[in-house]
C-alpha positions in Angstrom: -95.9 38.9 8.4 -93.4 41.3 9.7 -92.6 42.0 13.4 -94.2 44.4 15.4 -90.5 45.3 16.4 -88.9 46.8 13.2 -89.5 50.4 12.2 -90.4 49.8 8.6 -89.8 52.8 6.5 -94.1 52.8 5.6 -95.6 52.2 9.0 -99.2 51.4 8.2 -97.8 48.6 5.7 -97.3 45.0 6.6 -94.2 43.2 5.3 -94.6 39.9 3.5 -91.0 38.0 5.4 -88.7 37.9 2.6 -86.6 34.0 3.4 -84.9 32.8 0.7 -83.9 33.7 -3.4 -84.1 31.9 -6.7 -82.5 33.7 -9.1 -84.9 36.6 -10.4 -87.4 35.3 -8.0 -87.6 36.7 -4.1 -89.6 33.7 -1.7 -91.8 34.7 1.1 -93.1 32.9 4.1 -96.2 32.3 3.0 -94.7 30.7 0.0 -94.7 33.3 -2.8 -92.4 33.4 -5.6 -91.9 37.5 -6.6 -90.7 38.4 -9.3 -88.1 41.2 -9.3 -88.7 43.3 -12.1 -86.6 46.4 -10.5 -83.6 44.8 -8.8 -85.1 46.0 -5.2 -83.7 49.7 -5.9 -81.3 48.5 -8.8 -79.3 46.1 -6.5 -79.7 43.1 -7.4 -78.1 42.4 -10.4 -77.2 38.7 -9.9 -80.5 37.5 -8.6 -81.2 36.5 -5.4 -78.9 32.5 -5.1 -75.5 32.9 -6.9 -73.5 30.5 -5.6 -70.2 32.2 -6.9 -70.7 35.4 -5.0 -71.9 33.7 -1.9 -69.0 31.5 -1.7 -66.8 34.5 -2.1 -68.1 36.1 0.9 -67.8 32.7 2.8 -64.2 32.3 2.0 -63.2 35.9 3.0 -65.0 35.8 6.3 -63.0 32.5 7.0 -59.8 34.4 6.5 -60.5 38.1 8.0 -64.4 39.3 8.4 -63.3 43.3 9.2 -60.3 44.8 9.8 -60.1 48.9 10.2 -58.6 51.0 7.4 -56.8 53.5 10.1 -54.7 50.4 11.1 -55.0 47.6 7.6 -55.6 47.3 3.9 -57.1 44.5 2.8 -56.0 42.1 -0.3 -59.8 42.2 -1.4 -59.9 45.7 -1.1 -56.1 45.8 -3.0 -58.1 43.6 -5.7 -61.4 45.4 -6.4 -59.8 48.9 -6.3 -57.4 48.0 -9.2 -60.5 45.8 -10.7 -62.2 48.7 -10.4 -59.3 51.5 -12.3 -58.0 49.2 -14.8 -61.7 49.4 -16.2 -62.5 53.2 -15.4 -62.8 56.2 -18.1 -59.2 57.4 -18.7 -57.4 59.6 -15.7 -59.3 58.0 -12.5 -56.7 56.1 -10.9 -58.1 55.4 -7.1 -61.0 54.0 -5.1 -62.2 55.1 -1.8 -64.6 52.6 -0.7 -67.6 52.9 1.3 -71.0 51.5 2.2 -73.2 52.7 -0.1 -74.2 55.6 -2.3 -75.3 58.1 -0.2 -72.0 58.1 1.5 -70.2 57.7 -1.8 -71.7 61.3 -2.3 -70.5 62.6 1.1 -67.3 61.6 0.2 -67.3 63.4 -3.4 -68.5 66.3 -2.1 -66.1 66.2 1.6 -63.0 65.5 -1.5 -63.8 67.9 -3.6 -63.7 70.9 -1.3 -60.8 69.4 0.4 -58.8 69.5 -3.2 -59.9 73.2 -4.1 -58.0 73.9 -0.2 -55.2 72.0 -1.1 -54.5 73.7 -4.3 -54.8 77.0 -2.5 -58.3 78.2 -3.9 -60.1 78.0 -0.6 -63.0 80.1 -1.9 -64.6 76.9 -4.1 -67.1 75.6 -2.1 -70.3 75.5 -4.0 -71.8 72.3 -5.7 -73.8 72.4 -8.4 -76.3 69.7 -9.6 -79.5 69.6 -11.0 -83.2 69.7 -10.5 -85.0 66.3 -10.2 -81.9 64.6 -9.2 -81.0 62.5 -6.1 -77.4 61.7 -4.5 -78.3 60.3 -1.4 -80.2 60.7 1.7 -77.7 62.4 4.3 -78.1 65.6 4.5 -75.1 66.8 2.2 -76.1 64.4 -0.3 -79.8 65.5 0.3 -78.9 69.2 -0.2 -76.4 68.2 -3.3 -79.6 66.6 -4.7 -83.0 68.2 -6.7 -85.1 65.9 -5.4 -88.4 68.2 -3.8 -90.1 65.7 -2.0 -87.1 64.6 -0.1 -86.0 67.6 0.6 -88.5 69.6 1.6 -89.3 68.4 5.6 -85.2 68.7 6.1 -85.1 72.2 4.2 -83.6 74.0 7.5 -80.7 71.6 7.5 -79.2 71.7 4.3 -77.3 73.8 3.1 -77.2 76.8 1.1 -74.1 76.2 -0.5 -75.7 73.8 -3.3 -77.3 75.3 -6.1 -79.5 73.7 -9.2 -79.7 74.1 -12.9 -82.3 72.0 -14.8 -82.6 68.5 -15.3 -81.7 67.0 -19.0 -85.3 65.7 -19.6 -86.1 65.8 -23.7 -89.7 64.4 -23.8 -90.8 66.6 -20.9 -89.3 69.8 -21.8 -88.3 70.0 -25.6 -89.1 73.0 -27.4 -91.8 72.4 -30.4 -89.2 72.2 -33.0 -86.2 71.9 -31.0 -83.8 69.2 -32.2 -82.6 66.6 -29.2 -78.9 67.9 -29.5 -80.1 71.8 -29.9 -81.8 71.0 -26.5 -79.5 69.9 -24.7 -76.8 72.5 -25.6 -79.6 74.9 -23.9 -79.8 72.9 -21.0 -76.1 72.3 -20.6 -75.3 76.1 -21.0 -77.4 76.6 -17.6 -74.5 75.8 -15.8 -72.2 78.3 -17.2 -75.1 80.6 -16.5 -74.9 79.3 -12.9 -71.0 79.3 -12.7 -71.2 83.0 -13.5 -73.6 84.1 -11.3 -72.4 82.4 -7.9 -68.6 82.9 -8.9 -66.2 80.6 -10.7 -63.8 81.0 -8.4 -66.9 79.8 -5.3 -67.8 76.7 -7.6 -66.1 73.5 -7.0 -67.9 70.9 -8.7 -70.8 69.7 -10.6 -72.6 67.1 -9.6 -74.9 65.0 -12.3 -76.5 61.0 -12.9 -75.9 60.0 -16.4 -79.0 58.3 -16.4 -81.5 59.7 -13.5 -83.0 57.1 -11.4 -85.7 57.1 -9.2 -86.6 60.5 -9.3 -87.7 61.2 -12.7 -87.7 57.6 -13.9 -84.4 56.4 -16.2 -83.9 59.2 -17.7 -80.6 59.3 -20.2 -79.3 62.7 -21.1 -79.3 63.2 -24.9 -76.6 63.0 -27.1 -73.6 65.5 -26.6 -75.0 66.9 -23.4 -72.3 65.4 -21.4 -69.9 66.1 -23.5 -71.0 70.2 -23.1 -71.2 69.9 -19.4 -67.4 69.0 -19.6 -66.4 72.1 -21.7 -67.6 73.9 -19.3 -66.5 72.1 -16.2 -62.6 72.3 -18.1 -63.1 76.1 -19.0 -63.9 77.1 -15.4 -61.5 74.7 -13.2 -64.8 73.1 -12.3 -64.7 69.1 -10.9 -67.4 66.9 -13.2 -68.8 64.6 -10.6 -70.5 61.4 -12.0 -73.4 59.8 -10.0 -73.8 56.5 -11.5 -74.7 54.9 -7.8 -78.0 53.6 -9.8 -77.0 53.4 -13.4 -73.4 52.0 -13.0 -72.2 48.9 -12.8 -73.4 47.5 -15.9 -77.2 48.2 -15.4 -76.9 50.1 -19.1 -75.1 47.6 -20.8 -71.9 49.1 -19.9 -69.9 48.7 -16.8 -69.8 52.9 -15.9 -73.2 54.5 -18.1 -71.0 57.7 -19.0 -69.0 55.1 -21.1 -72.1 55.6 -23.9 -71.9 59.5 -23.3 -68.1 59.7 -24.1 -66.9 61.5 -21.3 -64.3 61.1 -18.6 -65.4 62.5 -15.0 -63.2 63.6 -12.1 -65.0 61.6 -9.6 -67.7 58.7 -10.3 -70.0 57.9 -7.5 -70.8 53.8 -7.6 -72.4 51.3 -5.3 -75.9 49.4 -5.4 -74.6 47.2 -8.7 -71.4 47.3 -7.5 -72.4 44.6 -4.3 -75.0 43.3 -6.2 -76.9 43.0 -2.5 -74.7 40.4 -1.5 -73.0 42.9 0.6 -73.2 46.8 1.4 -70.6 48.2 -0.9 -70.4 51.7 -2.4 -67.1 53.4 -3.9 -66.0 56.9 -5.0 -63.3 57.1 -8.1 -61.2 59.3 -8.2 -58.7 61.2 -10.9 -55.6 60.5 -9.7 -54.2 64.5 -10.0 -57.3 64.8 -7.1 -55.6 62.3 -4.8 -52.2 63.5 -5.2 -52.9 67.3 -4.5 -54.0 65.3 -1.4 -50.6 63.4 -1.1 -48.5 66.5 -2.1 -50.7 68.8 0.4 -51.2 67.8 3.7 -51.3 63.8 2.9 -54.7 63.1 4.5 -58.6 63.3 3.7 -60.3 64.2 6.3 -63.1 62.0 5.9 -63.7 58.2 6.7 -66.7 55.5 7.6 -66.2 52.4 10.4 -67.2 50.4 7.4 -64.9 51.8 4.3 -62.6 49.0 2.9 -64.5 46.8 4.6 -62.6 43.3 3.6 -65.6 41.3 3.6 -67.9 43.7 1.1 -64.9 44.2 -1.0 -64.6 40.2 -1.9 -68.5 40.3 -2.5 -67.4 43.3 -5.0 -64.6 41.5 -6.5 -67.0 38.4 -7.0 -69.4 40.4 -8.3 -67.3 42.3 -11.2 -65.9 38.8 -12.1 -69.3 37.1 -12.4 -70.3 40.0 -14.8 -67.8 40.0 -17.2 -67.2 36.4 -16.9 -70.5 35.1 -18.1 -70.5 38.3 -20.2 -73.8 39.2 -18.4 -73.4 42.7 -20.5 -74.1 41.4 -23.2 -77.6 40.0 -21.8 -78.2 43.3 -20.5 -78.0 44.9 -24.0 -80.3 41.9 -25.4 -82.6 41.4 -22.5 -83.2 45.4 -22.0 -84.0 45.7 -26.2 -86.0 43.1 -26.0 -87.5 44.6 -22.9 -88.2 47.8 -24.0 -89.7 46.1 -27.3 -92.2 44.5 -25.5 -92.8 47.8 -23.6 -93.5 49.6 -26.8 -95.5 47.1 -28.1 -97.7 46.3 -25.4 -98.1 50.4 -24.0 -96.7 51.9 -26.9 -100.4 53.4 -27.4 -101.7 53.1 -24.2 -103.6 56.4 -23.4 -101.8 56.6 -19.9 -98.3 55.7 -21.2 -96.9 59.2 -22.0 -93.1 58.0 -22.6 -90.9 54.6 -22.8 -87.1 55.6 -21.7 -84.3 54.3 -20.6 -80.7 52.3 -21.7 -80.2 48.7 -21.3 -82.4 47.0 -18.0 -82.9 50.5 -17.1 -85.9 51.7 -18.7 -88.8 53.6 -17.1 -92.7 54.4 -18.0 -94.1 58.4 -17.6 -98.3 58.1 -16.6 -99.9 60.9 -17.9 -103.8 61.8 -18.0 -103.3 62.8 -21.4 -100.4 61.6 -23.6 -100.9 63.6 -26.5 -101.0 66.8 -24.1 -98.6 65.0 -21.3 -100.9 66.3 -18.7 -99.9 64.4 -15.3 -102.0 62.6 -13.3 -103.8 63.7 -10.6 -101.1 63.9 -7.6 -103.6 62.8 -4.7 -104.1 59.8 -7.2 -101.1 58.7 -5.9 -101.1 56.1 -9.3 -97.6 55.4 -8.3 -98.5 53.7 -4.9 -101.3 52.0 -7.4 -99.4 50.7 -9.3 -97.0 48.8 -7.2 -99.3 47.7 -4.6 -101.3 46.3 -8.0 -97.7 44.7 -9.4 -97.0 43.4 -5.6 -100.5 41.4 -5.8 -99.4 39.9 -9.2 -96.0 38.7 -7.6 -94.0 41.5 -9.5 -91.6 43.8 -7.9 -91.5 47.5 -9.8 -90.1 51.0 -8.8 -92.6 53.2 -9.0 -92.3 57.0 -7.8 -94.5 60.3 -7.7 -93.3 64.1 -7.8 -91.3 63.0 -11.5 -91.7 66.4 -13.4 -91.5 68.7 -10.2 -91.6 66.9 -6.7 -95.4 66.9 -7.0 -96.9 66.3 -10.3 -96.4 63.5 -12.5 -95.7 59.7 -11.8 -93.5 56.6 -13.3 -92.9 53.3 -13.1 -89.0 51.9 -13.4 -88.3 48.4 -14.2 -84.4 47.5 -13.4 -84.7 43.5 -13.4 -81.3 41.1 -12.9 -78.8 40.9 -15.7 -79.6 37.3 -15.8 -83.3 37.6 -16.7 -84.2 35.3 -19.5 -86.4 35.9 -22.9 -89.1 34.3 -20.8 -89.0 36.1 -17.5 -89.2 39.5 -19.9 -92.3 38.4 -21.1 -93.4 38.2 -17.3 -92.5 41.3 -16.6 -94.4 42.9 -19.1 -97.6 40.6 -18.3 -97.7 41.2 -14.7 -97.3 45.0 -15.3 -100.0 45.4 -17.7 -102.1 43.3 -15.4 -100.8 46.6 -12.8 -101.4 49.1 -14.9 -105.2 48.3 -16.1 -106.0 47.8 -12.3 -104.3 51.6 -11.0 -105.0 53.8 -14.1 -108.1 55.3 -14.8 -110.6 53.3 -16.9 
């Protein structure tokens, strides 16, 4: 088991020692295979033993491990950024590469206030995002982000100058009668509410996740949503900031998700996929009129990480986006994830607990309710999420699940986010080992 040494995020839980991978399968020390049905947090989207990306990383750190972006560029780093445009929505012409997602959203928000003072509109500082989303755990990201529960301890640090409209959640909060599209026109129009009443000329961007992750459970907005959003972000000057840190990189069966919403952002936030965990890696795209008020202005963002650019990550990146598109692993994620969620519906379609099946591509998440004609949530000091995945754990099945879904407190999920290379029968695994979960943590 683990050392006594490491501060483990859960400190009353002991570790099983992770040592080696075999494709969708994690190995332990005391010789378990695991199967990961959620990718670690979304990560892992080769598996655990690709030989490609592994070999990538070997051959960089031959030539030049790390060398600092005040001083070098890198040829990886040349090569993934231009990877990384050439396949971006229309208008984003630059990457700024960093660790990871949380300082992918530092970045975005750091970039966009720097812009607005470029351009000479130095009173647009406000972000705006949504309830029930998450952006990072720093403490700009964590104030840019809904999320209650991981806010609420750091409250007196963050600050005031994010603001949030509500979430894009149908199933949940659908009007009897209201049509998908009517509904989210009426939750779009909240930020034009919110524009108005802070200020259009204090608001400098909004901040949203196609697809929301962990926090309410893969959770796609609904048709023409997006597209609403950016009628407003256009009509007040407002910069549309795209988190796909979880739902990018393929994960929906298209490289960037807000390719199936048919909209073009200012700024897309990407990382997790992006390194596939071979490597840290996270990136912030960028519209290239945003970097050259930077160019034209004073010719420097004042922002940087030790890490960003980092030569070694970016040849792990460059492996990565090669081994997708080269096996056409999309492809499997479209197949794999419909057949995924087919075996979902089938198998908890009915199931008294099961209150909603969501989700696009291997992204696809299960609402617990008490009651699923009522959606009544489940008992909070249940905790059913923390059920539910000690209950997966014993069956050798790694799942995502989360608590506080409707509100920060009330309401619980499980996400599944396996490896684009899962197979027809590691599917039927999944769902197996998860019902196995679910009829042990949910009430009888």
């Amino acid at each position: 088991m683990a050392s006594p040494h490491v501060f483990q995020r859960a400190s009353a839980v002991d570790m099983p020692v992770a040592v080696g991978g075999d494709g969708v399968f994690i190995l332990t020390k005391d010789g378990r295979r695991v199967l990961d049905g959620c990718g670690g947090a979304a990560v892992s989207c080769l598996g655990h033993s690709d030989a490609m990306v592994v070999e990538a990383i070997k051959r960089q750190l031959d030539a030049l491990p790390y060398a600092h972006t005040g001083f070098f560029t890198s040829e990886a780093a040349e090569t993934l950024a231009a990877m990384l445009v050439e396949r971006a929505p229309k208008g984003i012409g630059r990457a700024y590469f960093v660790s990871g997602g949380s300082e992918a959203a530092e970045a975005a928000i750091k970039l966009a206030r720097q812009y607005f003072l470029e351009k000479g509109e130095p009173a647009r500082s406000r972000i705006i995002a949504r309830r029930q989303s998450y952006h990072g755990n720093t403490l700009g990201a964590l104030a840019a982000g809904g999320n209650e529960w991981r806010r609420r301890q750091f409250a007196p640090l963050l600050t005031d100058a994010m603001s949030h409209i509500a979430p894009c959640h149908y199933w949940r909060w659908g009007e009897p009668g209201e049509s998908a599209e009517d509904y989210g026109r009426r939750v779009a129009d909240e930020l034009e509410t919110e524009i108005k009443r802070v200020g259009p000329e204090t608001v400098a961007a909004f901040m949203a996740e196609p697809v929301v992750g962990a926090t309410m459970g893969a959770v796609p907005a609904v048709p023409g949503y997006f597209k609403r959003i950016r009628e407003i972000c256009d009509h007040y000057g407002v910069l549309l900031i795209l988190d796909e840190v979880m739902c990018g990189m393929g994960r929906t069966g298209h490289l960037f998700a807000c390719e199936e919403d048919g909209v073009a952002p200012d700024m897309i936030m990407i990382a997790k996929g992006l390194g596939a965990g071979y490597q840290p890696i996270g990136a912030l795209l960028v519209a290239e009129d945003i970097h050259q008020a930077i160019a034209d202005g004073s010719g420097f963002f004042q922002h940087g990480h030790t890490y960003m650019g980092h030569p070694t990550a970016a040849a792990a990146g460059v492996a990565v986006l090669e081994a997708i598109e080269g096996r056409d692993l999309l492809a499997n994620v479209q197949a794999m994830g419909a057949r995924l969620r087919q075996g979902l519906e089938a198998r908890f379609g009915q199931h008294p607990n099961v209150g909603d099946i969501r989700g696009r591509g291997l992204f696809l998440g299960l609402e617990l309710v008490a009651d699923r004609e009522t959606k009544a949530p489940l008992p909070p000091e249940a905790k059913t999420h923390a059920k539910v995945k000690r209950a997966a754990l014993a069956r050798d099945l790694m799942v995502y699940p989360m608590g506080g879904t409707i509100d920060g407190v009330q309401g619980d999920h499980v996400m599944l986010a396996p490896p684009f290379i899962v197979t027809e029968e590691e599917v039927a695994m999944i769902i197996d080992r998860l019902a196995g979960a679910l009829e042990e943590a949910l009430p009888a």
